[in-house]
Gaussian input, Z-matrix of N, CA and C with variables (Angstrom, degrees):
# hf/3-21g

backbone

0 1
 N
 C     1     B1
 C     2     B2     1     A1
 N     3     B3     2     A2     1     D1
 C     4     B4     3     A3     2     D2
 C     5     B5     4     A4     3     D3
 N     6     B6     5     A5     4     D4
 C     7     B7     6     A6     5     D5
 C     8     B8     7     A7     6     D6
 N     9     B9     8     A8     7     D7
 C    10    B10     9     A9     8     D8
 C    11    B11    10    A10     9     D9
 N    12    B12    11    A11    10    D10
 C    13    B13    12    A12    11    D11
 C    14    B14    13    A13    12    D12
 N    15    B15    14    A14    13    D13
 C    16    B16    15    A15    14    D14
 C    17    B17    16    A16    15    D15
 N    18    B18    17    A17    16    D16
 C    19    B19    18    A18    17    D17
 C    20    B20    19    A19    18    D18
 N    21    B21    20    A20    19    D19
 C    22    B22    21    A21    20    D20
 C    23    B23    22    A22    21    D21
 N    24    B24    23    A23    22    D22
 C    25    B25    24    A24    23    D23
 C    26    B26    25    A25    24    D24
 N    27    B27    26    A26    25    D25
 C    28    B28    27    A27    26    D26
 C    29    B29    28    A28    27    D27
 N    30    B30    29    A29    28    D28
 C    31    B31    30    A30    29    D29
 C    32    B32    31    A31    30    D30
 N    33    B33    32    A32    31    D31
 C    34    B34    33    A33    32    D32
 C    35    B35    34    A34    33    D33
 N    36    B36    35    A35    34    D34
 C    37    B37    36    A36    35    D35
 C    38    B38    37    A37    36    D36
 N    39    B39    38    A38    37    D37
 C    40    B40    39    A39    38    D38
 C    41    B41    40    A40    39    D39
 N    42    B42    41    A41    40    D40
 C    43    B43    42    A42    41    D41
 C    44    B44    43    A43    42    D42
 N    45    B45    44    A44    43    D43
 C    46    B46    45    A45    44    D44
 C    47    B47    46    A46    45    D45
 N    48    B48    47    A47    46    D46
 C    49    B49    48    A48    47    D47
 C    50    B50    49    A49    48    D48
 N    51    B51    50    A50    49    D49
 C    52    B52    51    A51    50    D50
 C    53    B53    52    A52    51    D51
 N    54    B54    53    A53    52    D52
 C    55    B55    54    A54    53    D53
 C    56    B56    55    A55    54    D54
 N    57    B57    56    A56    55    D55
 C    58    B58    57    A57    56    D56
 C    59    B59    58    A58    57    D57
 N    60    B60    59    A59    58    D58
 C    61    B61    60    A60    59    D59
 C    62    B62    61    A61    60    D60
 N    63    B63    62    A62    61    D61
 C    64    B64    63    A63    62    D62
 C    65    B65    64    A64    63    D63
 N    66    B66    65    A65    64    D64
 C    67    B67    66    A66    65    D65
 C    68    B68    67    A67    66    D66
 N    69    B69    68    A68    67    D67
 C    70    B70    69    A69    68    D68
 C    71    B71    70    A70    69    D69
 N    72    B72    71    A71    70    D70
 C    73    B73    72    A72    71    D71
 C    74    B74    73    A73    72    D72
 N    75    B75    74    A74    73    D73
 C    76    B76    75    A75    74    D74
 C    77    B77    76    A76    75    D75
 N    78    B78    77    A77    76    D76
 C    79    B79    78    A78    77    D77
 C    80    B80    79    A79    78    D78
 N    81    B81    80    A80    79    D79
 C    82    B82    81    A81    80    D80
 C    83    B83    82    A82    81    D81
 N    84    B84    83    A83    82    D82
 C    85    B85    84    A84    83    D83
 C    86    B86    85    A85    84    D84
 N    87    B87    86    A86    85    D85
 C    88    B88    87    A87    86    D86
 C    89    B89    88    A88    87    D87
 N    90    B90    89    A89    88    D88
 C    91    B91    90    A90    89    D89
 C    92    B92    91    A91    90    D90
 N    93    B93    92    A92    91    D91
 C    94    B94    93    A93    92    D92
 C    95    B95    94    A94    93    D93
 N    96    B96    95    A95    94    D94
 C    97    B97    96    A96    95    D95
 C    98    B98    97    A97    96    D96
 N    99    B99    98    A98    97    D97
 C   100   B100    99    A99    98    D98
 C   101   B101   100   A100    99    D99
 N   102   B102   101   A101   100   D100
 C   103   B103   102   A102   101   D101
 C   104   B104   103   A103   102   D102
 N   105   B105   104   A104   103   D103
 C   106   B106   105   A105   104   D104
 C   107   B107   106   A106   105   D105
 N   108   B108   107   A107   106   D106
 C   109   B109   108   A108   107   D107
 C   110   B110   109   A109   108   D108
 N   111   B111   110   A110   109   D109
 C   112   B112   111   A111   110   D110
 C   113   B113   112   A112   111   D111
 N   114   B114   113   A113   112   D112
 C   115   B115   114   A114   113   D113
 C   116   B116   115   A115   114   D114
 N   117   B117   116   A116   115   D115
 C   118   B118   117   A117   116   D116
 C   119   B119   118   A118   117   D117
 N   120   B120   119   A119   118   D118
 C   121   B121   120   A120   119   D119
 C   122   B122   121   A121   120   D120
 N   123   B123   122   A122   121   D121
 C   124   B124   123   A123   122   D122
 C   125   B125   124   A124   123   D123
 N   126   B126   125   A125   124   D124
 C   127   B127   126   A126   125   D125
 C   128   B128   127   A127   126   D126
 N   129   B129   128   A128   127   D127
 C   130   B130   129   A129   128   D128
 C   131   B131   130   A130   129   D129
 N   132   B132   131   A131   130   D130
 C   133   B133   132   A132   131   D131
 C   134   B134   133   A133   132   D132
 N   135   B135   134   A134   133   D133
 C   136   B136   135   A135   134   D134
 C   137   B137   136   A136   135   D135
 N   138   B138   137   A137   136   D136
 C   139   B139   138   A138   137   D137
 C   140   B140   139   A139   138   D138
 N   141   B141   140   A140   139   D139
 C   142   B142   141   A141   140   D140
 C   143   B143   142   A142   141   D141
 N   144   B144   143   A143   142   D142
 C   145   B145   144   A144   143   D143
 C   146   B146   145   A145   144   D144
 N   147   B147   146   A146   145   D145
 C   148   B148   147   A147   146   D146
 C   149   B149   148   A148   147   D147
 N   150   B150   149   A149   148   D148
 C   151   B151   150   A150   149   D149
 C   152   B152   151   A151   150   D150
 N   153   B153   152   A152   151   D151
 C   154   B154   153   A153   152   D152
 C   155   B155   154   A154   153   D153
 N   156   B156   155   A155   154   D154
 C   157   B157   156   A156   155   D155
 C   158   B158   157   A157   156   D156
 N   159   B159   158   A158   157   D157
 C   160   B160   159   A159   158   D158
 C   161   B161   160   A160   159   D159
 N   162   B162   161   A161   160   D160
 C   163   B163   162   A162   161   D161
 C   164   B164   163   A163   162   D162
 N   165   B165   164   A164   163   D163
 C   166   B166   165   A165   164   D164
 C   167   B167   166   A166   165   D165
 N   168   B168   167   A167   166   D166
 C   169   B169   168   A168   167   D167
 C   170   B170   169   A169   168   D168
 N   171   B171   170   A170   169   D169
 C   172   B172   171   A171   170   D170
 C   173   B173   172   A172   171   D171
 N   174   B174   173   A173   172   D172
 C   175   B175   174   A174   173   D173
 C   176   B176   175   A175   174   D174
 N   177   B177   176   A176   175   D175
 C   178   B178   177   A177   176   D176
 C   179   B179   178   A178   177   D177
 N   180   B180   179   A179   178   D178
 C   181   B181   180   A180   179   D179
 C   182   B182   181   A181   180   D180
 N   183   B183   182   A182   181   D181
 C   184   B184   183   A183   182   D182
 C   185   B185   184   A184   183   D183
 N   186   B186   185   A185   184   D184
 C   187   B187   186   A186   185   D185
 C   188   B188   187   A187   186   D186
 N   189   B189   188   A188   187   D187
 C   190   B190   189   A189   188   D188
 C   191   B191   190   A190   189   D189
 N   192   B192   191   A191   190   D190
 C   193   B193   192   A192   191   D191
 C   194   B194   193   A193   192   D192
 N   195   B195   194   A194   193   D193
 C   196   B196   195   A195   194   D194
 C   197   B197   196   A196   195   D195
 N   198   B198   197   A197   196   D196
 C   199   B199   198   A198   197   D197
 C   200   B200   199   A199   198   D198
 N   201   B201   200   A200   199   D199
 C   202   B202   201   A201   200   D200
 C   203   B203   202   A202   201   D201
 N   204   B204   203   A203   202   D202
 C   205   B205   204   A204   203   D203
 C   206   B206   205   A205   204   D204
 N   207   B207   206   A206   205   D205
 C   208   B208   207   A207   206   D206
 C   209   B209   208   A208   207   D207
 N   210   B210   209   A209   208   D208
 C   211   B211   210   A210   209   D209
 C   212   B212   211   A211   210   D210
 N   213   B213   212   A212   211   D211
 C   214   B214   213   A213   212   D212
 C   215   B215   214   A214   213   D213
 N   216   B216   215   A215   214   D214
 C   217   B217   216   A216   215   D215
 C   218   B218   217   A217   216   D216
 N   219   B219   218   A218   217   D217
 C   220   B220   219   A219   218   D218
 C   221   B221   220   A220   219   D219
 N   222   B222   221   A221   220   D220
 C   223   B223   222   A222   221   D221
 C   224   B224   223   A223   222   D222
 N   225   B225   224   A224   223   D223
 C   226   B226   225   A225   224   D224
 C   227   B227   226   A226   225   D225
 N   228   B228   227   A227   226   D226
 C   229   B229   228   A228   227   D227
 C   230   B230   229   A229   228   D228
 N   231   B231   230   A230   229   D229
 C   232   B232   231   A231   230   D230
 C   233   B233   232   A232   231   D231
 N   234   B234   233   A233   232   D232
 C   235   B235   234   A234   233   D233
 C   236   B236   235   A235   234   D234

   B1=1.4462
   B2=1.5294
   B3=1.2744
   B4=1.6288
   B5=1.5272
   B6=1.6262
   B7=0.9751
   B8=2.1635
   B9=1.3289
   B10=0.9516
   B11=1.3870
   B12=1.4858
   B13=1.6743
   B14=1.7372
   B15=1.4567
   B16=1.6110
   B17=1.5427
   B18=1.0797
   B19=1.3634
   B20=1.2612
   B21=1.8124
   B22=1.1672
   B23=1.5679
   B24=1.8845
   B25=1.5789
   B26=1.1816
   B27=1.2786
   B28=1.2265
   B29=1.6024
   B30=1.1452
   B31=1.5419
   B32=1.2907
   B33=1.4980
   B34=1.7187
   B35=1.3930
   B36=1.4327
   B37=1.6894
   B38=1.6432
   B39=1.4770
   B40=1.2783
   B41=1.7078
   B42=1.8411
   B43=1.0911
   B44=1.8272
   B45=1.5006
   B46=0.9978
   B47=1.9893
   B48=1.5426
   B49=1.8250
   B50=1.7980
   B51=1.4281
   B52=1.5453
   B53=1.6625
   B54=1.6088
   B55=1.5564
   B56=1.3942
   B57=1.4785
   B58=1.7766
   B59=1.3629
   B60=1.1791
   B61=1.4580
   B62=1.5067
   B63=1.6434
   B64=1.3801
   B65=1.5536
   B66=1.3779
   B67=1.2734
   B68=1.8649
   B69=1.8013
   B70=1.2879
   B71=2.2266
   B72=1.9083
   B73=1.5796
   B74=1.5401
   B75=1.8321
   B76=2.0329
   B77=0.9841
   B78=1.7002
   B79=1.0168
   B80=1.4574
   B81=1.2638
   B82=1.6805
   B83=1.8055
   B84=1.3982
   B85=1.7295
   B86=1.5395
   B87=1.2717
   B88=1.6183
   B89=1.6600
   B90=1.3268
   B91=1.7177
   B92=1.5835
   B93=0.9015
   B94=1.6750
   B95=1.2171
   B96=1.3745
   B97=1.4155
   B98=1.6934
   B99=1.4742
   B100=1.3078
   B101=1.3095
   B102=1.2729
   B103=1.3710
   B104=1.7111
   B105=1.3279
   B106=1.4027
   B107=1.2976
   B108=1.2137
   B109=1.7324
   B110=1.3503
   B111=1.9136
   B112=1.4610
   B113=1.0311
   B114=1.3044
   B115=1.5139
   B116=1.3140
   B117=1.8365
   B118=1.3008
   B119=1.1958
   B120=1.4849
   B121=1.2350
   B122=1.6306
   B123=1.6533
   B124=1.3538
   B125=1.5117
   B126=1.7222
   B127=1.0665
   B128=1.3266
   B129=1.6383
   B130=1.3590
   B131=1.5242
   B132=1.4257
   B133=1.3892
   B134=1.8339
   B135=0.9452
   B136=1.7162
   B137=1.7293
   B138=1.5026
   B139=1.6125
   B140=1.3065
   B141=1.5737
   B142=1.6953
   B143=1.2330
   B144=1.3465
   B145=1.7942
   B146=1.1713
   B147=1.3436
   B148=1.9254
   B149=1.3633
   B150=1.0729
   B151=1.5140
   B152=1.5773
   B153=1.2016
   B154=1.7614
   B155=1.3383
   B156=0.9822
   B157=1.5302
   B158=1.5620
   B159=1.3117
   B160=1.5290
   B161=1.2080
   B162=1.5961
   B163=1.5364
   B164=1.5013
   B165=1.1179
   B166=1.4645
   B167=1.6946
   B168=1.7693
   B169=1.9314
   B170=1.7391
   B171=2.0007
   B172=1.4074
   B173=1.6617
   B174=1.2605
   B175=1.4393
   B176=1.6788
   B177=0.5082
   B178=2.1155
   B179=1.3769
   B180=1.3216
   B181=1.5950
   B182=1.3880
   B183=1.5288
   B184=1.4312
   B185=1.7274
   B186=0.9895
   B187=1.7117
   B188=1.5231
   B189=1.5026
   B190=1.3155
   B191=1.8930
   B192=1.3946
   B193=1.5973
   B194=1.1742
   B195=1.6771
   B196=1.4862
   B197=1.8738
   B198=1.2710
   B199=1.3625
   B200=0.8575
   B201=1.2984
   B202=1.6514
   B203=1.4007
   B204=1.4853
   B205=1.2041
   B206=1.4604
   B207=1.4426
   B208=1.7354
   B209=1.5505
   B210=1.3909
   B211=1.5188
   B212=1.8072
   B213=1.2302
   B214=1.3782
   B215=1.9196
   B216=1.4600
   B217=1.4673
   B218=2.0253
   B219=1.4091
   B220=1.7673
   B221=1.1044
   B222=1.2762
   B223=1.8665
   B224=1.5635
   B225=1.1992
   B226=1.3416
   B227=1.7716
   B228=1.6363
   B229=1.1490
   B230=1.8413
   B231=1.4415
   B232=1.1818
   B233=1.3775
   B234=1.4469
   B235=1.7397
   B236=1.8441
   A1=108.26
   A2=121.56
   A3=126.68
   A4=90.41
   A5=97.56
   A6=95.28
   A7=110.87
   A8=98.14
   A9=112.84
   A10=145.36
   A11=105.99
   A12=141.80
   A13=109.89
   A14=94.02
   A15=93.38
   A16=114.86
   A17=153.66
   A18=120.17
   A19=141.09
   A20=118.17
   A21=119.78
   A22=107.28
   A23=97.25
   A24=116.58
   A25=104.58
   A26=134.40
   A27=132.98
   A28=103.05
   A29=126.45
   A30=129.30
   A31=100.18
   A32=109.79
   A33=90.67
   A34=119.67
   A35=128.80
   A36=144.47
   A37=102.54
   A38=124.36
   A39=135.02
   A40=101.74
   A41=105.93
   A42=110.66
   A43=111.62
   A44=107.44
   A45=129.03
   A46=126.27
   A47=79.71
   A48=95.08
   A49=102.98
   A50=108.27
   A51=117.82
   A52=95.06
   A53=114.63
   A54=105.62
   A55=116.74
   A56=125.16
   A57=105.29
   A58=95.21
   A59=132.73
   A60=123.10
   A61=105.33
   A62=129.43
   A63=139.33
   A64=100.51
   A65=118.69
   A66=119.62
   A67=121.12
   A68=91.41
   A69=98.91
   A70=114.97
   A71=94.00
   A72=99.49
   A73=127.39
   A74=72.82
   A75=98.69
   A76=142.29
   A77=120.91
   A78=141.05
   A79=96.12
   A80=120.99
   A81=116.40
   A82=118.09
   A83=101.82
   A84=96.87
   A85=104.26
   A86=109.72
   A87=119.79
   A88=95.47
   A89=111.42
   A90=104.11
   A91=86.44
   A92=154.06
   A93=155.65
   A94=83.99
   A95=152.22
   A96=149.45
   A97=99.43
   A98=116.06
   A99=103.63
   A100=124.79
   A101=123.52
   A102=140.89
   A103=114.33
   A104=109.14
   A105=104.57
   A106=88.45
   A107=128.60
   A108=147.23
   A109=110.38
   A110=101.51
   A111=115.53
   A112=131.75
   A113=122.63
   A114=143.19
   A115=114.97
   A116=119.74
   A117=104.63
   A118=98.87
   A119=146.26
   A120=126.95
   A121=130.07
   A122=89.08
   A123=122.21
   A124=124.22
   A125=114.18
   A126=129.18
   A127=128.93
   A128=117.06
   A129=124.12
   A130=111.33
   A131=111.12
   A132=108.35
   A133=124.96
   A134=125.49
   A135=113.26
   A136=97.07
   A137=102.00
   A138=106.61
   A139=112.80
   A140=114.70
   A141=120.43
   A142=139.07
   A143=107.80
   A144=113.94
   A145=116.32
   A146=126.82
   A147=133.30
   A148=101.43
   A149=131.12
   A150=134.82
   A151=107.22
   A152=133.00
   A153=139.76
   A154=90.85
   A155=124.50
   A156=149.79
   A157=92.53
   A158=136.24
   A159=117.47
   A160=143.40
   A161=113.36
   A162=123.61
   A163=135.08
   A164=112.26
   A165=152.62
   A166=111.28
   A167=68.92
   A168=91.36
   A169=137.79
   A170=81.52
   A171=97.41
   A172=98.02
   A173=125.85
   A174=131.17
   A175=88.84
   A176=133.04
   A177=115.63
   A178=110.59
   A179=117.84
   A180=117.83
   A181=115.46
   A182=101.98
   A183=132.94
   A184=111.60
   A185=117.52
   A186=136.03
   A187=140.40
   A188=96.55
   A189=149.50
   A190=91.22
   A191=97.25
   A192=100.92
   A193=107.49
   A194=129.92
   A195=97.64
   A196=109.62
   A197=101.86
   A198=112.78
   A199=129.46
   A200=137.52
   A201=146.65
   A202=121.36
   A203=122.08
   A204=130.32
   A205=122.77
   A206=104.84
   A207=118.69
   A208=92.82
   A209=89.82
   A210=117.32
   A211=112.29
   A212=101.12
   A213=99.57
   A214=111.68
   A215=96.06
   A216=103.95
   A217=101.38
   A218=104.15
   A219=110.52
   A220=113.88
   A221=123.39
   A222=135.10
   A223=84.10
   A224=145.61
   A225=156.62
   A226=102.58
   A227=124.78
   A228=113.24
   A229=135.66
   A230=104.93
   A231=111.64
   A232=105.02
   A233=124.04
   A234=105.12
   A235=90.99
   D1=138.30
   D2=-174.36
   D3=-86.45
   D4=161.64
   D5=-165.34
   D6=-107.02
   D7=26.15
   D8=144.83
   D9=-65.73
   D10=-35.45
   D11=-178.38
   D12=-78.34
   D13=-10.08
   D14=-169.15
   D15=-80.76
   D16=118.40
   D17=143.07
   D18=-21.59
   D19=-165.87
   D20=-156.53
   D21=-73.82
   D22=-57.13
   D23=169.01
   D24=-41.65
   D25=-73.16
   D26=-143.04
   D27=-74.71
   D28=-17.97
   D29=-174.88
   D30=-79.65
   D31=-47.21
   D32=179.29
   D33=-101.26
   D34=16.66
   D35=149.21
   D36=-65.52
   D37=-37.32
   D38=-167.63
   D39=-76.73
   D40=-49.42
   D41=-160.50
   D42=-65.95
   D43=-35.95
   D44=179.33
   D45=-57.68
   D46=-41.44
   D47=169.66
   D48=-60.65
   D49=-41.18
   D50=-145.31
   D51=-81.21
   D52=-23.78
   D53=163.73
   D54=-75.95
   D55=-15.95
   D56=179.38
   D57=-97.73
   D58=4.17
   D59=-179.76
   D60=-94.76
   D61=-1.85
   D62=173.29
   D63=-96.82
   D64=-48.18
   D65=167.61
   D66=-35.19
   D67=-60.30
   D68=-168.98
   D69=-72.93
   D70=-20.80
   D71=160.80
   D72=-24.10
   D73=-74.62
   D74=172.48
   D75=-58.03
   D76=-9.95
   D77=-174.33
   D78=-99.11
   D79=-73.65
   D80=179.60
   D81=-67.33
   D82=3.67
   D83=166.47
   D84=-88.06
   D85=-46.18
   D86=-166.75
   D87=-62.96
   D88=-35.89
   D89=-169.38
   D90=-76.33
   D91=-59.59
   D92=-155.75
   D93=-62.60
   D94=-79.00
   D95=-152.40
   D96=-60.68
   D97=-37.70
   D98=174.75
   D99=-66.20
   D100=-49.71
   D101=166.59
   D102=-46.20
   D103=-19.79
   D104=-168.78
   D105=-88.82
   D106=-64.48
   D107=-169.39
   D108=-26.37
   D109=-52.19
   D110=175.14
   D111=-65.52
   D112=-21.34
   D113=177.00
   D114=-88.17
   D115=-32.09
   D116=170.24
   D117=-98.52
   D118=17.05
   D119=157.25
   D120=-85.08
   D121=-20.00
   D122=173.21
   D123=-64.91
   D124=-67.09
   D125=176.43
   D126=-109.99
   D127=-0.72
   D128=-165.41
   D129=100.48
   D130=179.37
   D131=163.96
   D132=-54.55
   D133=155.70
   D134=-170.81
   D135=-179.08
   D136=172.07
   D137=170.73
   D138=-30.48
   D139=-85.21
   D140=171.33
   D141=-24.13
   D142=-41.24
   D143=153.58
   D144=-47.57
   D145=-19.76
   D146=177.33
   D147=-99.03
   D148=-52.70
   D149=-179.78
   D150=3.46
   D151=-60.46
   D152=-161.56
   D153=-64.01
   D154=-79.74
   D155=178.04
   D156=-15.78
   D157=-88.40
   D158=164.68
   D159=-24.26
   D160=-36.45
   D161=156.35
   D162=-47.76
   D163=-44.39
   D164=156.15
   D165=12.79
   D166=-95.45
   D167=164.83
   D168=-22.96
   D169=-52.73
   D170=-167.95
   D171=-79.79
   D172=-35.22
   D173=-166.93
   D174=-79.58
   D175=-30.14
   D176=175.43
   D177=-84.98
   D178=-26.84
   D179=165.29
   D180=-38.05
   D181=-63.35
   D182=-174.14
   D183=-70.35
   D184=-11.50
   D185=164.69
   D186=-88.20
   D187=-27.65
   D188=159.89
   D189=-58.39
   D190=-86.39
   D191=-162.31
   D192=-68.86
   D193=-18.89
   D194=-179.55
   D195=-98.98
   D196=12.97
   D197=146.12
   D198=-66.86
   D199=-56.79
   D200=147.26
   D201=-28.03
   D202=-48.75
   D203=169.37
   D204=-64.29
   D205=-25.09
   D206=167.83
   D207=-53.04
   D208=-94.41
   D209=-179.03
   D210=-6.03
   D211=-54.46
   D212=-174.29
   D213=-76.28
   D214=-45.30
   D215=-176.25
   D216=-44.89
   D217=-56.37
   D218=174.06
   D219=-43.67
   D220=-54.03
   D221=-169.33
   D222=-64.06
   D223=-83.30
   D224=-134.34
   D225=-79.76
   D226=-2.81
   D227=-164.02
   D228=42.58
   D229=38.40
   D230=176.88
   D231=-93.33
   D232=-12.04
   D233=-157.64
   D234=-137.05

């Protein structure tokens, strides 16, 4: 469901999910950046040194929408 389609509740039940899902971004980017660091300090450059770089995508998806969910929460005077 877009999050246009949502109601009031559900926009800010939505909005609310969409902050621990930025939380939980940062947490598994910073661990990927750690893991990469260690691996090229470890073995040289290798797969794992790229590892973040795959994450990427999915973490702007998720940045994307809780942009959108701003956006709407402002337009709608919920926040």
């Amino acid at each position: 469901m877009k999050p246009e389609e949502l109601g009031n509740e559900a926009l800010l039940q939505e909005a609310k999910k969409s902050k621990t899902t930025r939380v939980y971004d940062a947490a598994i980017f910073g661990f990927l950046i750690g893991v990469a660091v260690y691996s090229t300090v470890r073995n040289g450059f290798g797969l794992l040194t790229f590892l973040p770089v795959i994450y990427i995508p999915v973490a702007a998806k998720n940045k994307a929408k809780y942009a959108e969910l701003e956006r709407l929460l402002k337009e709608r005077n919920l926040k």
